[in-house]
N, C-alpha and C positions, 0 to 999 in steps of 0.2 A: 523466471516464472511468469508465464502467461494465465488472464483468465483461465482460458483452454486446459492449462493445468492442474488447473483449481476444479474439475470434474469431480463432481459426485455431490454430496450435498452442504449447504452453507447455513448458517443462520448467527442473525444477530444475536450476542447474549448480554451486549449492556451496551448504554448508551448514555453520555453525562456530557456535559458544558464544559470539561475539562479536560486539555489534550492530554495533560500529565497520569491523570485517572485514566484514560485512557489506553496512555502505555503503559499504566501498572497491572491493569486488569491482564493486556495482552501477556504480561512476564508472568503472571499469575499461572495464566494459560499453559504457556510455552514450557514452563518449567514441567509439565503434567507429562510434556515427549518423552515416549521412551529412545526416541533418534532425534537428533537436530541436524538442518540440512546447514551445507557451512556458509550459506550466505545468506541473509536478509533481502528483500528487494524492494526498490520505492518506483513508485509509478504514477505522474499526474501529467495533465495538460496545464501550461500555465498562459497568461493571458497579459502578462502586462510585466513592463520591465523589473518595478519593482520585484514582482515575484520572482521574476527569473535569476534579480542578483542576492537576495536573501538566498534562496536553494541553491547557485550553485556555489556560494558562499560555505553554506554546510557541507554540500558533497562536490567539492572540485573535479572530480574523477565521474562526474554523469556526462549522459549522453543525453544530449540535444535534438531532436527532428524535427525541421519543420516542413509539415503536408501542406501545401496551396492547397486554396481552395480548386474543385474542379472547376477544368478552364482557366484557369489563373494562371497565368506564366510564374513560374517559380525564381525568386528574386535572387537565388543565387545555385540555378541551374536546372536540367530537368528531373521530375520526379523529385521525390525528397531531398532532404538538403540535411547536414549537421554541421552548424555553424558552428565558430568557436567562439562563444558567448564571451571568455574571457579577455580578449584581444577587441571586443564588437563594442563603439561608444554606445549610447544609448537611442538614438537616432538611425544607425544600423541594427541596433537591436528591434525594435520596435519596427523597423520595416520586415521581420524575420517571426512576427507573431502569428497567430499562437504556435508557441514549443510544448511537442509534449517531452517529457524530461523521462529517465529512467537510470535507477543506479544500484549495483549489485554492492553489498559490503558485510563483511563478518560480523554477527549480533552481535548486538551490545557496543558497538564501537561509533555510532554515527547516528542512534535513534536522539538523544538527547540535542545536538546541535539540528537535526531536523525539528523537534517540538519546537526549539527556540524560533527556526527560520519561517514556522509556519505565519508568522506575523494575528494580526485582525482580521485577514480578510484575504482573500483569494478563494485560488480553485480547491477541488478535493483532493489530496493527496493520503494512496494508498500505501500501508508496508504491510509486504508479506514475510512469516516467519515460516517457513515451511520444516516438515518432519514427519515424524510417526506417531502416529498415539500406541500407547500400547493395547493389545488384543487384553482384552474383556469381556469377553461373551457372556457373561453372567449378568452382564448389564448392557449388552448390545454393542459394547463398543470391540470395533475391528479393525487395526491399523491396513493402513494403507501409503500409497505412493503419494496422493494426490492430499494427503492430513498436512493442514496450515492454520496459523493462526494470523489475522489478516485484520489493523485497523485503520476506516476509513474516516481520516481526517477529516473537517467538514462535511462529513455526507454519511445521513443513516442508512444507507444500504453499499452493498456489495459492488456496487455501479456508481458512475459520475454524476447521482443525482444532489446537489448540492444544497446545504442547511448550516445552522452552524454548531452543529453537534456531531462526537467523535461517535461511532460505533465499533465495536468489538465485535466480529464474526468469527467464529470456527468451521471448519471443512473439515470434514468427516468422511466415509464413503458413505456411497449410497446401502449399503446391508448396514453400516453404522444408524444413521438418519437420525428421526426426531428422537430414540432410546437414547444414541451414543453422543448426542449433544447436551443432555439432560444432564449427564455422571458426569461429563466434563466441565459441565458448568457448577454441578456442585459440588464436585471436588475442587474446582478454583474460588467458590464463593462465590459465586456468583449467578445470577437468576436469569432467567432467557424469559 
């Protein structure tokens, strides 16, 4: 799942200091689907070695890219590269910075060893739960392809702008919108 995916509308409906609260809100959410899509998906750029051996620590099975900067010859070939972080000391890692990282995995099975790897400090990292909400039209809500429930670790919006507070978004469709995030959020308990 790509932004790209995530077509139609978004909005934050909670925001706390707490990664854990964070992912409780999200299950709160996600339990609302009436389909669950069968993978979860995690998505960050990382910056520094540590980060990179914490996360791939919790999901050994991601995928690594690193883009050179334009005009930068690329340190281990042209155009993108996916090193294999687990094999790379830290001296080859670090010349292979930044990685953005991505990793597909069955809900419920890898979210808790991510909150753990998120450490104090780094980049934002996103997980998407993607699914259906169920059709509601009595209260606006209309399932769709493109319905996820999506929290971004360190970063109050929907994008890599970085804080250090978790938010909880929902995607909705667009005939859903400001109605069908409303019933969603307090049906979950929760306030947008």
């Amino acid at each position: 799942m790509c932004e790209d995916c995530l077509a139609g509308y978004s909005r934050c409906v909670h925001v706390t200091a707490d990664a854990a609260d964070a992912y409780r809100q999200a299950m709160r959410l996600c339990a609302l689907m009436e389909h669950h899509g069968e993978e979860a998906e995690l998505l960050t750029h990382l910056e520094s070695v540590d980060e990179v051996r914490r996360m791939a620590a919790a999901l050994p099975n991601s995928r690594f890219v690193h883009n050179p900067c334009p005009g930068a010859p690329p340190s281990c070939g042209a155009g993108g590269c996916e090193p294999d972080v687990s094999v790379m000391d830290d001296r080859e890692l670090e010349a292979h910075l930044p990685l953005a990282m991505s990793a597909r995995f069955a809900p419920g099975t890898a979210e808790d060893r991510v909150i753990a790897a998120l450490g104090d400090n780094g980049s934002a990292v996103f997980l998407v739960w993607p699914g259906r909400w169920p059709d509601r039209p009595e209260h606006g809500m209309h399932g769709s392809r493109h319905d996820a429930v999506q929290v971004a670790f360190r970063g109050d919006h929907s994008d890599a702008l970085l804080s250090g507070r978790h938010a909880v978004h929902v995607h909705v469709s667009k005939e859903s919108g400001h109605r069908g995030v409303e019933y969603l959020a307090a049906q979950a308990g929760v306030h947008p």
